[in-house]
MIBATOR-772695 format. One record per residue (C-alpha): residue number from 1; residue in one letter; chain; x, y, z. Coordinates in Angstrom, 2 decimals, always signed. Each point is the difference from the previous one (the first is absolute). Last residue first. Layout:
% residues N
@k=NUM | r=A | c=A | X=X | Y=Y | Z=Z
...
//
This chain:
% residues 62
@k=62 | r=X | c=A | X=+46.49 | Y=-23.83 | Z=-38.48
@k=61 | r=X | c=A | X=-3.40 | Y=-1.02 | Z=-0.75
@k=60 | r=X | c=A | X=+0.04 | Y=-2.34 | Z=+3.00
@k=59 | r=X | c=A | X=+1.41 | Y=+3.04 | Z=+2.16
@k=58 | r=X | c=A | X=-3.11 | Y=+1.93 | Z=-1.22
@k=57 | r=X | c=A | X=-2.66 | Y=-2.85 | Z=+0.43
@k=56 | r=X | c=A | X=+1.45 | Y=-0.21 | Z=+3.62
@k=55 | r=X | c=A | X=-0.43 | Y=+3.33 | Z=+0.72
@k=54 | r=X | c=A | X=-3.27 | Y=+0.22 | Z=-1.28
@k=53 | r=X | c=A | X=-1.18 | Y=-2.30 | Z=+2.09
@k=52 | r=X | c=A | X=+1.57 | Y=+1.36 | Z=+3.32
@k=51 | r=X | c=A | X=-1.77 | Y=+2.76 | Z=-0.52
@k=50 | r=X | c=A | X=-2.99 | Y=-2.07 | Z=+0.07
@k=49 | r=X | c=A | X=+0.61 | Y=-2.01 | Z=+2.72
@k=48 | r=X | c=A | X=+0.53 | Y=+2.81 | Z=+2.03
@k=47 | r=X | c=A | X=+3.55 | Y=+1.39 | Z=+0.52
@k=46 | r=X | c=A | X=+2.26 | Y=+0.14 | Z=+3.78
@k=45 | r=X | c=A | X=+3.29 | Y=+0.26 | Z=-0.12
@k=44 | r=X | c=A | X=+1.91 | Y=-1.57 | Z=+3.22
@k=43 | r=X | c=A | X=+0.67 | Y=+2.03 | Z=+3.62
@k=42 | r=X | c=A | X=+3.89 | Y=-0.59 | Z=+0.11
@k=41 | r=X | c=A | X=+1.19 | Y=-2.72 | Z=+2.70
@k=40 | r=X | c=A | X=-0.12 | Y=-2.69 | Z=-2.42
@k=39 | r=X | c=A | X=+3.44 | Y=+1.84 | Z=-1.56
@k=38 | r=X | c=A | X=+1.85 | Y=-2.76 | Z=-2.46
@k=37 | r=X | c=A | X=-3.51 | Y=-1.57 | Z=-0.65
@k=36 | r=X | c=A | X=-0.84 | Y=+3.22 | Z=-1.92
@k=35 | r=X | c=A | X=-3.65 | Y=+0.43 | Z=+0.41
@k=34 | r=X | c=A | X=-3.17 | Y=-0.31 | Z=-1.93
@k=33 | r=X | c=A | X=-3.71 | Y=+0.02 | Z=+1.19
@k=32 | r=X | c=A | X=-3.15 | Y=-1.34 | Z=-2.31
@k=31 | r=X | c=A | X=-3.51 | Y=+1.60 | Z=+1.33
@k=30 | r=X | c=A | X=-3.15 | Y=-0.32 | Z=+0.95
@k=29 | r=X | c=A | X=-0.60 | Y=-4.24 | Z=+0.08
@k=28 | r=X | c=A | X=+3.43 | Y=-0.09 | Z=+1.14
@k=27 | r=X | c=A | X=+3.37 | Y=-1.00 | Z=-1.71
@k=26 | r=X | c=A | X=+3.74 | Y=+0.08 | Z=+1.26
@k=25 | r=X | c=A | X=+2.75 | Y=+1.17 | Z=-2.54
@k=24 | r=X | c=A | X=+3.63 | Y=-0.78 | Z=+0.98
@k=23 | r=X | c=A | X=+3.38 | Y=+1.75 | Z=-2.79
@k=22 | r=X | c=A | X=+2.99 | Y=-1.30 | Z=+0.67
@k=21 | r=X | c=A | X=+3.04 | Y=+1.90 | Z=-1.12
@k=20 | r=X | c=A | X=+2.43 | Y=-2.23 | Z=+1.75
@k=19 | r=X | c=A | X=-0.67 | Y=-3.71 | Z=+1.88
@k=18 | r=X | c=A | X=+2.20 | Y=-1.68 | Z=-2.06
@k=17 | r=X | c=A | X=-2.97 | Y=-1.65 | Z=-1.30
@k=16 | r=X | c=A | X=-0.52 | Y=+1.81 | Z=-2.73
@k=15 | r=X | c=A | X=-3.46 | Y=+1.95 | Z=-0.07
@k=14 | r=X | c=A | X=-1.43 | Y=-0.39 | Z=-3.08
@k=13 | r=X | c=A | X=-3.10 | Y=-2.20 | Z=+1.46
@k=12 | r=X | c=A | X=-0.80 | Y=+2.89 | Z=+2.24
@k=11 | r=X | c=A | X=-0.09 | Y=-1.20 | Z=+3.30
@k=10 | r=X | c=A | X=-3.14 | Y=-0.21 | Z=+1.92
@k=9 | r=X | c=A | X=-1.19 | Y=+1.38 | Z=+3.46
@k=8 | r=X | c=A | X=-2.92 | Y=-0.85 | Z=+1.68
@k=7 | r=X | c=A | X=-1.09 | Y=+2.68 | Z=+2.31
@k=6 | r=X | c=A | X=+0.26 | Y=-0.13 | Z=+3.84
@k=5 | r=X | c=A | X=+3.07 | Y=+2.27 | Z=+0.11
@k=4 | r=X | c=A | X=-1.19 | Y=+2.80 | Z=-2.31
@k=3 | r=X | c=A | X=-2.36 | Y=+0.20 | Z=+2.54
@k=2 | r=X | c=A | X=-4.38 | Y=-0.49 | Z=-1.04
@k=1 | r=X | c=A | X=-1.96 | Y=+2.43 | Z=-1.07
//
């Protein structure tokens, strides 16, 4: 798997852009990784694309 550092790593588009409380997500054909952009250093969340799925029909239902 390839380093948190070589992955592509998006914004969340309700991230302000103050910089604060920024939530990155970088996909892969395996998995989707998240990470707080305030600390890259941290080893990021790792889900399948399935999980990840459900997750997002959750927070949509929300």
């Amino acid at each position: 798997m390839s380093g948190s550092t070589q992955l592509a790593w998006f914004k969340s588009s309700y991230s302000g852009t103050a910089g604060d409380n920024c939530v990155e997500v970088a996909i892969t054909e395996q998995a989707i990784h998240v990470r707080d952009s305030k600390d890259v250093t941290r080893r990021p969340f790792v889900v399948g694309r399935e999980g990840w799925a459900h997750f997002l029909d959750f927070a949509a239902s929300s």
